[in-house]
MIPALUM-24654 format. One record per residue: x, y, z of N, C-alpha, C in turn; residue in three letters; residue number from 1. Coordinates in pm, 1 decimal, m for minus. Last residue first. Example, Ala and Ser with C-alpha at 12.3 -4.5 7.8 and 13.67 -1.06 7.14 Angstrom:
<<1285.0,m225.0,708.0>,<1367.0,m106.0,714.0>,<1290.0,3.0,787.0>,"SER",2>
<<1319.0,m569.0,780.0>,<1230.0,m450.0,780.0>,<1320.0,m330.0,780.0>,"ALA",1>
# end
This chain:
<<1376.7,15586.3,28791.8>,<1551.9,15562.3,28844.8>,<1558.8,15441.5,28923.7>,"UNK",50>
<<1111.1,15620.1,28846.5>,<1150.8,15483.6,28735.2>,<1298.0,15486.9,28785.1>,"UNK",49>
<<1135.3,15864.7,29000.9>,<1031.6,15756.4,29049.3>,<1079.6,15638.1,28934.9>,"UNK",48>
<<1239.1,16052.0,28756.0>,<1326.6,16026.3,28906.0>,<1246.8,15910.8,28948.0>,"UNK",47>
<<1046.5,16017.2,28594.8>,<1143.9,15991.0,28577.8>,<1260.6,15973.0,28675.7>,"UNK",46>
<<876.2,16173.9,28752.3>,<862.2,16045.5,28703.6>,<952.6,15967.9,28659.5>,"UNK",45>
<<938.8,16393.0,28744.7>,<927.0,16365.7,28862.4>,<934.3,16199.6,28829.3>,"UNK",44>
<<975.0,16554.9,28465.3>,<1117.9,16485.6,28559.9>,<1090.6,16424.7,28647.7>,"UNK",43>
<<722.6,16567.2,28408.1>,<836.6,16433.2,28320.3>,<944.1,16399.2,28450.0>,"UNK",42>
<<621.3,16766.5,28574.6>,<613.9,16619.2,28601.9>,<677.4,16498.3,28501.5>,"UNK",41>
<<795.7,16948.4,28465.3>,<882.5,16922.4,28625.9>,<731.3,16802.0,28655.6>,"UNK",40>
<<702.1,16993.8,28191.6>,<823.3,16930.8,28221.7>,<855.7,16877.7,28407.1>,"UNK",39>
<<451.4,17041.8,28257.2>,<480.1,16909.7,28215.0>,<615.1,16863.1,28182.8>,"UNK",38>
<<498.4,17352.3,28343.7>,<477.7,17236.5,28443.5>,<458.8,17064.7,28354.4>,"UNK",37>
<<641.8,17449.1,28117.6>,<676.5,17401.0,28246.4>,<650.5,17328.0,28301.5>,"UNK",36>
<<377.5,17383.0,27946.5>,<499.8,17356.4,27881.6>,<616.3,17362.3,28027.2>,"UNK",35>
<<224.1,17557.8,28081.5>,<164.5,17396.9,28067.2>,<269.0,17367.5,28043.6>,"UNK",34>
<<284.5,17797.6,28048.3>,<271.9,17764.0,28227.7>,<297.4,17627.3,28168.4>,"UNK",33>
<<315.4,17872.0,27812.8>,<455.0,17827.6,27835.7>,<428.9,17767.6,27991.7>,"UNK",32>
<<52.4,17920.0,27737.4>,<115.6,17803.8,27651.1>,<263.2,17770.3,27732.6>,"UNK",31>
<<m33.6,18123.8,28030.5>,<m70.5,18037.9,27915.8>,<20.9,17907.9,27861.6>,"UNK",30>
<<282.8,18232.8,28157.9>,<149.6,18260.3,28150.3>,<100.7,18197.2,28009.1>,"UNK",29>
<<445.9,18183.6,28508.7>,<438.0,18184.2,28356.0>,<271.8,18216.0,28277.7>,"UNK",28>
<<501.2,18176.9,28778.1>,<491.9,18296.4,28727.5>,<453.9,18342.6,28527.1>,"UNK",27>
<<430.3,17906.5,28820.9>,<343.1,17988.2,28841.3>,<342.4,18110.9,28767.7>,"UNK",26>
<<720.1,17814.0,28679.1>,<610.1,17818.4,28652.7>,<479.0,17880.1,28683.0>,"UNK",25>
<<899.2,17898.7,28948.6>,<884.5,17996.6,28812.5>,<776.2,17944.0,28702.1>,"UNK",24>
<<739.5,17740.4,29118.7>,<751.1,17899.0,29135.2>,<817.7,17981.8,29013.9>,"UNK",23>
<<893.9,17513.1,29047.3>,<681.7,17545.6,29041.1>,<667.7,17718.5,29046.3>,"UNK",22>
<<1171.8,17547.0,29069.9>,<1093.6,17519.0,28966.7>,<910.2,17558.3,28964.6>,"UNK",21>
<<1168.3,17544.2,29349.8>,<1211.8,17690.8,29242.1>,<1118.6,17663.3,29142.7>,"UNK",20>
<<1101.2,17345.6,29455.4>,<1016.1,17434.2,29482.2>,<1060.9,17572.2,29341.4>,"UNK",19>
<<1274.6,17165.5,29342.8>,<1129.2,17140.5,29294.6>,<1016.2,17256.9,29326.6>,"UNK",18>
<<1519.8,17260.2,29496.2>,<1448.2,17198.7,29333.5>,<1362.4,17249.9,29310.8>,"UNK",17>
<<1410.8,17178.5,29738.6>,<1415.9,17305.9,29708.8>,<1397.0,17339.2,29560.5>,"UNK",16>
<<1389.6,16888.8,29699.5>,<1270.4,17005.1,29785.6>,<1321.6,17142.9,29735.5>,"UNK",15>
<<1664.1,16829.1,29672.7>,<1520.6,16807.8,29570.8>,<1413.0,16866.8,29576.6>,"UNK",14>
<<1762.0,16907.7,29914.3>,<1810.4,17024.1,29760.7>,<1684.1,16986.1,29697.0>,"UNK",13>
<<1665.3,16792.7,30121.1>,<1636.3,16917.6,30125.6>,<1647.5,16962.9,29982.5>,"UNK",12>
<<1783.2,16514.7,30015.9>,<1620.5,16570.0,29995.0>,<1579.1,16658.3,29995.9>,"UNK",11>
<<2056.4,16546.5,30082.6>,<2032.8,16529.0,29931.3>,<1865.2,16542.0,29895.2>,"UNK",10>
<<2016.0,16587.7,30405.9>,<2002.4,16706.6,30287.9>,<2001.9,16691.1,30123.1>,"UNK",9>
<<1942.8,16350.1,30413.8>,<1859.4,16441.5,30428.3>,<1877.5,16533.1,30380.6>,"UNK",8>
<<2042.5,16090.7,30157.2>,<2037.0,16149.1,30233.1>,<1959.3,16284.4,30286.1>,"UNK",7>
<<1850.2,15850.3,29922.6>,<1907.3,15962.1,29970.8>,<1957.1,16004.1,30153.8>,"UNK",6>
<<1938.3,15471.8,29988.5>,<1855.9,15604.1,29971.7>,<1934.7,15800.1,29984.1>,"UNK",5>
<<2135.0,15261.7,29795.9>,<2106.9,15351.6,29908.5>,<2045.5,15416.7,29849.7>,"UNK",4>
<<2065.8,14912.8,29720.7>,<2068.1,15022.0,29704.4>,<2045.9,15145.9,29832.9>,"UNK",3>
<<2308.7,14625.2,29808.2>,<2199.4,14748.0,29864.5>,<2199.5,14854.0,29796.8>,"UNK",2>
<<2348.4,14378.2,29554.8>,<2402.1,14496.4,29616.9>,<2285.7,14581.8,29669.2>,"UNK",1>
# end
């Protein structure tokens, strides 16, 4: 069976996603910045193994 790819806007949302997300990490400070941002690269990776 073909797998399908996203569509364009199913990429726009991931893009946007991904943008909220870094942007409330930036706003974090110390122990909780690292603790964000190693979550939104678990998830990235985890989307990339799907």
């Amino acid at each position: 069976m073909k797998e399908m790819g996203m569509t364009d806007s199913q990429f726009k949302a991931f893009v946007r996603f991904l943008i909220d997300a870094l942007e409330d990490a930036r706003e974090e400070k110390g122990e909780n910045k690292d603790k964000k941002l190693d979550k939104i690269l678990e998830n990235l990776q985890s989307s990339l193994e799907d």
